[in-house]
C-alpha positions in Angstrom: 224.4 -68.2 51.6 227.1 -69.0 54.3 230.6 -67.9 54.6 233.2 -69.9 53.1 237.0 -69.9 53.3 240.0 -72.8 53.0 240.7 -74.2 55.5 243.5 -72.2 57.2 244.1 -75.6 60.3 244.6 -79.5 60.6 242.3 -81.7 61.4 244.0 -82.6 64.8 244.1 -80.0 67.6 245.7 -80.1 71.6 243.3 -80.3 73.6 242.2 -81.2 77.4 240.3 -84.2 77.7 238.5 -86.1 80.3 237.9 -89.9 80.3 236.4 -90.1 84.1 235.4 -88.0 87.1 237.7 -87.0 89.7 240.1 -84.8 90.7 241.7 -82.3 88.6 244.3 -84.6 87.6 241.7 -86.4 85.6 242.2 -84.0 82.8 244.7 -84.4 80.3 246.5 -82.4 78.0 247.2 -84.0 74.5 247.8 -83.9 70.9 246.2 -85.8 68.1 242.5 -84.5 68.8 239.9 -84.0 66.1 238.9 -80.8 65.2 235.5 -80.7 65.0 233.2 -80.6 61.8 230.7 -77.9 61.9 227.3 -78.0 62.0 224.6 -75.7 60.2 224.4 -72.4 61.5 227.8 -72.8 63.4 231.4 -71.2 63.4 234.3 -72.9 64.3 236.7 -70.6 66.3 239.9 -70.8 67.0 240.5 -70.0 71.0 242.9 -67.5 72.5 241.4 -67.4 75.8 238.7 -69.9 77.9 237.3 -68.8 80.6 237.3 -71.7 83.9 234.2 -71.2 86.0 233.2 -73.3 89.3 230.9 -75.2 87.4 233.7 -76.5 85.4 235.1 -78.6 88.4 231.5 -79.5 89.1 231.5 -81.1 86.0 234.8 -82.2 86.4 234.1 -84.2 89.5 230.9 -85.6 88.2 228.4 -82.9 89.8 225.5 -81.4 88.2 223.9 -80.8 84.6 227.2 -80.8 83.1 228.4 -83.9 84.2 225.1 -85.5 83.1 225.0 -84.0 79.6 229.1 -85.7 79.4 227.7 -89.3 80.9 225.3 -89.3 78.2 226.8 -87.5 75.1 230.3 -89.1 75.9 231.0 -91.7 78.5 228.2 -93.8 78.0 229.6 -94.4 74.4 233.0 -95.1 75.6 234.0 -91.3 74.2 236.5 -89.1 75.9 235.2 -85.1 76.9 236.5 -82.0 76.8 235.7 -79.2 79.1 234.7 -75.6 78.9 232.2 -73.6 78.7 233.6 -69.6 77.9 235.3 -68.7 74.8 237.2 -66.0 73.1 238.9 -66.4 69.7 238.7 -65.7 66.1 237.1 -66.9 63.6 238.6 -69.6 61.3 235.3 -71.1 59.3 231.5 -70.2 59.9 228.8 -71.9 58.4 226.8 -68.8 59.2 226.3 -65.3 57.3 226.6 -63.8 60.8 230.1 -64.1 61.0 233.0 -64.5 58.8 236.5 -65.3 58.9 238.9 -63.3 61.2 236.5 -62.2 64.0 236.9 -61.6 66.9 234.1 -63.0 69.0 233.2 -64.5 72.3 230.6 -66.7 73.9 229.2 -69.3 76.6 227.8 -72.9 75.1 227.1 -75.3 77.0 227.9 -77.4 74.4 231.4 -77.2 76.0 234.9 -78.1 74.6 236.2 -74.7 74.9 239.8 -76.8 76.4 240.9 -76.6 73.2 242.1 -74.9 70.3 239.2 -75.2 68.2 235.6 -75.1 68.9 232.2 -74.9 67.3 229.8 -72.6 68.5 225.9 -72.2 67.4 225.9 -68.2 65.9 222.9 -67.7 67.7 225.7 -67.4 71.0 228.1 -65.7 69.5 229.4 -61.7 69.7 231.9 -59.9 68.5 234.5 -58.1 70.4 235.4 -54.7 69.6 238.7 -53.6 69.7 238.7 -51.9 73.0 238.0 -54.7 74.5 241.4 -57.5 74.5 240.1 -61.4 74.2 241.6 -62.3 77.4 238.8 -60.0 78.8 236.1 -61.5 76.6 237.6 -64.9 77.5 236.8 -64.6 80.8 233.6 -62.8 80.5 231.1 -65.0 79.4 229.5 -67.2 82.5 230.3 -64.9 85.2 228.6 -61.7 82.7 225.8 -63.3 81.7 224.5 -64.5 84.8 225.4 -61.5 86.8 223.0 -59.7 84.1 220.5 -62.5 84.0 220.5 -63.2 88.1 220.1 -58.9 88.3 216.4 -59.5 86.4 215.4 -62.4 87.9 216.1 -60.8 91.6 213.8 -57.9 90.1 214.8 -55.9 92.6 212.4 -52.9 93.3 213.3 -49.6 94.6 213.6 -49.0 98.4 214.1 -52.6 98.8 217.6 -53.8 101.3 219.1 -56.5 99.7 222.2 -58.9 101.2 224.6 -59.7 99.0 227.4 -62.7 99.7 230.4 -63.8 97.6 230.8 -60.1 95.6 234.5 -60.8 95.2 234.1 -63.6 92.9 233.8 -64.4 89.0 230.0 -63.4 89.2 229.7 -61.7 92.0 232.4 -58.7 91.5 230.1 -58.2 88.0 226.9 -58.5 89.5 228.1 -56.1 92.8 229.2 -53.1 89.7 225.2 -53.7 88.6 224.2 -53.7 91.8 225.7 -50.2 92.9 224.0 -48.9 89.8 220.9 -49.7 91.1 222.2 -48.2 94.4 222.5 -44.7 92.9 219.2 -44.8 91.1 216.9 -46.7 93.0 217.5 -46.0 96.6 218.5 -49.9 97.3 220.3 -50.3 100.6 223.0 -53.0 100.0 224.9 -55.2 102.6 227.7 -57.9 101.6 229.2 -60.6 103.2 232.7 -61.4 102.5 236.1 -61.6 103.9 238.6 -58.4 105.5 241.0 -59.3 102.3 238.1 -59.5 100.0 236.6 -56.3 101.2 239.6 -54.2 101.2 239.6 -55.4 96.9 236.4 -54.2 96.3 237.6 -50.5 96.3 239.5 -50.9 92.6 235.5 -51.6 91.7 233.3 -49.7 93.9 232.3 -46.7 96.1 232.4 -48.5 99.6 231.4 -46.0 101.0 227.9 -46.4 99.2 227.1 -49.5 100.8 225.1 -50.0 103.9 227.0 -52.5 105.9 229.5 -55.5 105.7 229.4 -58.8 107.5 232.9 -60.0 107.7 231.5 -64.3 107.9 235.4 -64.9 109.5 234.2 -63.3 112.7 230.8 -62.6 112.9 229.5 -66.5 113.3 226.0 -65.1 114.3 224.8 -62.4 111.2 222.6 -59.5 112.5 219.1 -59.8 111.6 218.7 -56.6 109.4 215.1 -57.1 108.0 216.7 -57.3 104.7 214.2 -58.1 101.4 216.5 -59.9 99.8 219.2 -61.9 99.8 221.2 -63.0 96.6 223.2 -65.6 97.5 226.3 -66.9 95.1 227.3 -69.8 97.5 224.9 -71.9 98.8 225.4 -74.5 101.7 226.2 -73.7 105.0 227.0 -70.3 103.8 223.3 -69.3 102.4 221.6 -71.1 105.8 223.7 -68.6 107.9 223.2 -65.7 105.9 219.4 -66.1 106.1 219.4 -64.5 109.3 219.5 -61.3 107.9 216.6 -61.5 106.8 212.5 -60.5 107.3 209.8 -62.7 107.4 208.9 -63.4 103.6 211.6 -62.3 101.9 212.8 -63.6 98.7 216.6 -65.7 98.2 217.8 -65.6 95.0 220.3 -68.8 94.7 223.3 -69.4 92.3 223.5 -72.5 92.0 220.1 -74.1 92.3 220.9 -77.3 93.8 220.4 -75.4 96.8 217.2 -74.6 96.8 215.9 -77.0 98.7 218.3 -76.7 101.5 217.3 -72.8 101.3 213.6 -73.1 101.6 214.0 -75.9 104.8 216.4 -73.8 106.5 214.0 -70.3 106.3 210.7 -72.4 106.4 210.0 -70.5 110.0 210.4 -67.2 108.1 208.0 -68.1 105.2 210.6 -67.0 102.4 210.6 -67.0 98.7 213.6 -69.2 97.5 214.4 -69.6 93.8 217.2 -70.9 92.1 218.4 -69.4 88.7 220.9 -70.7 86.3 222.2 -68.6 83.1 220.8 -69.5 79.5 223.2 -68.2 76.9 222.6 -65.9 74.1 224.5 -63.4 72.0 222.1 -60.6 72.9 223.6 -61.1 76.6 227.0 -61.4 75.5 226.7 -58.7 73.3 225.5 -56.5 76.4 228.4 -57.4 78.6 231.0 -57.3 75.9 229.1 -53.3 75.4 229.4 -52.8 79.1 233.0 -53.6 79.8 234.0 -51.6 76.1 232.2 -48.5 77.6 233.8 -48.8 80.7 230.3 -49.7 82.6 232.1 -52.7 84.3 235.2 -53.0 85.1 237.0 -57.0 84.4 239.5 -58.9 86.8 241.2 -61.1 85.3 244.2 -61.6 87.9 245.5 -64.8 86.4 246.6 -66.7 83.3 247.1 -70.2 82.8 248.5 -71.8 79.7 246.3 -74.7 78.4 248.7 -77.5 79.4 248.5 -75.9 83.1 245.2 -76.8 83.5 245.5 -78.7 86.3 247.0 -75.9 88.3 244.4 -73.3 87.1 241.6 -76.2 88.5 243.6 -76.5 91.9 243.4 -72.7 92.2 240.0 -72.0 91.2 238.6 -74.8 93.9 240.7 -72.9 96.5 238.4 -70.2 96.3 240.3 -67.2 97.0 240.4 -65.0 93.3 239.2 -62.1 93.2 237.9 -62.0 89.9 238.5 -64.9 86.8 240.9 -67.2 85.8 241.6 -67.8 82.2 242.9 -70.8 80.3 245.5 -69.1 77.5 245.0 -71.2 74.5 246.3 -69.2 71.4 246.8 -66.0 72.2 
């Protein structure tokens, strides 16, 4: 038996909308959009908060998975997209004995859409937010969470081991670095980052500095020490992974976020014999469930230093590709 309630919306919606490729300005904020019908074992929610993640833009500009599942699903039947993969709302309908009207609850589909003010989800991705834990939080928790989590088990980092972290400022990485320090304490891992004087100095609202075993500040040090490290989990890519493999030893592993480059990786350390793998996040509700638990219980700690409204979206897009937040931006929708 599923839930069933009346129907508490229209059938039209604003949402952001895509109809090619490009720059941010692509996107466009308009009325008049179907909500959409829900599907079995879905819930349609209605969003306060979406999170914006680089893959986003990627798919915005026509990069990666995400742009191929839109070419296909959308463009090549002359249908307009929306964007958006992180989403924090409440419950409206549910097709689903999992969850009923007036959740709260949060997840990452890679369905999309999350631009808007309706969605539907698949249960199986959903969670629900506890009350100590605001939706703007769980809006901008559900990429950057669940791959910190995942990307910590597939590193399988072993005890003893000295691993080089870049990027730890970012959406993932200022979650994965809180794991990270964990692992620090109770495993005897010696931990270096990479990042910026300005990103450095923010990482002391999250962690002990004083716990880790060195920085590399990339604006001045164009050379990285070689440091014999095991591992290096690198969040950037590019240029940026190539120089940072000179910290480490002959046979190391690279963990990569995102995988496309891999290849790039394993050329760059071929003299070095490394390891390289790629890993991108699958979504579930177990994960999101365990994030969601980890930020109530005060485990990990959230930035969230800026708030867009959904007809800024363009600005928010601008920002993100900048670079520079420490942290997530979030789309406010309806909350």
């Amino acid at each position: 038996m599923s839930h069933t309630v009346d129907k508490p919306y229209s059938n039209n919606q604003h949402a952001v909308v895509i109809r090619e490729f490009g720059e941010p300005e692509v996107m466009q904020y308009q009325a008049g959009v179907a909500v959409p019908e829900l599907g079995v074992e879905q819930v349609l929610v209605k969003v306060a908060y979406a999170g914006i993640n680089p893959v986003d833009y990627k798919t915005r500009q026509g990069k990666g998975w995400g742009a191929d599942k839109i070419r296909n699903d959308k463009f090549n039947n002359d249908k307009p997209a929306i964007l958006g993969f992180d989403v924090a709302g409440e419950v409206v309908a549910s097709r689903s004995d999992k969850f009923a009207s007036g959740d709260k609850v949060a997840a990452l589909t890679f369905d999309g859409s999350c631009y808007a003010e309706y969605v539907a989800v698949d249960a199986n991705l959903l969670a629900i937010v506890s009350d100590n834990v605001t939706l703007k939080q769980a809006g901008a928790l559900p990429c950057a969470g669940q791959t910190a989590l995942q990307f910590l088990a597939f590193a399988d980092i072993k005890a003893g081991e000295y691993v080089v972290m870049n990027a730890p400022a970012g959406g993932v990485g200022h979650l994965l670095i809180q794991l990270l320090m964990d692992k620090v304490a109770q495993d005897n891992i010696k931990l270096t980052i990479i990042c910026s004087p300005e990103k450095y100095a923010k990482l002391d609202s999250l962690i002990d500095t004083s716990q880790l075993t060195g920085w590399i500040d990339y604006t001045k040090d164009k050379v990285f020490p070689d440091l014999q490290a095991d591992v290096l989990l690198d969040l950037v890519g590019d240029d940026a992974g190539v120089q940072a493999l000179n910290t480490l030893k002959s046979g190391a592993r690279v963990c990569v976020l995102p995988t496309i480059w891999v290849d790039k990786l394993k050329e760059a350390g071929s003299d070095k014999n490394l390891s390289v793998g790629g890993y991108a996040v699958k979504p579930n509700g177990a994960d999101m469930e365990q994030v969601l638990q980890q930020v109530a219980d005060g485990k990990l700690t959230l930035k969230v230093p800026q708030s867009y409204p959904l007809s800024d979206v363009i600005a928010a897009h601008h920002e993100l590709e900048k670079g520079d937040t420490f942290g997530k931006i979030v789309l406010a929708v309806s909350a």
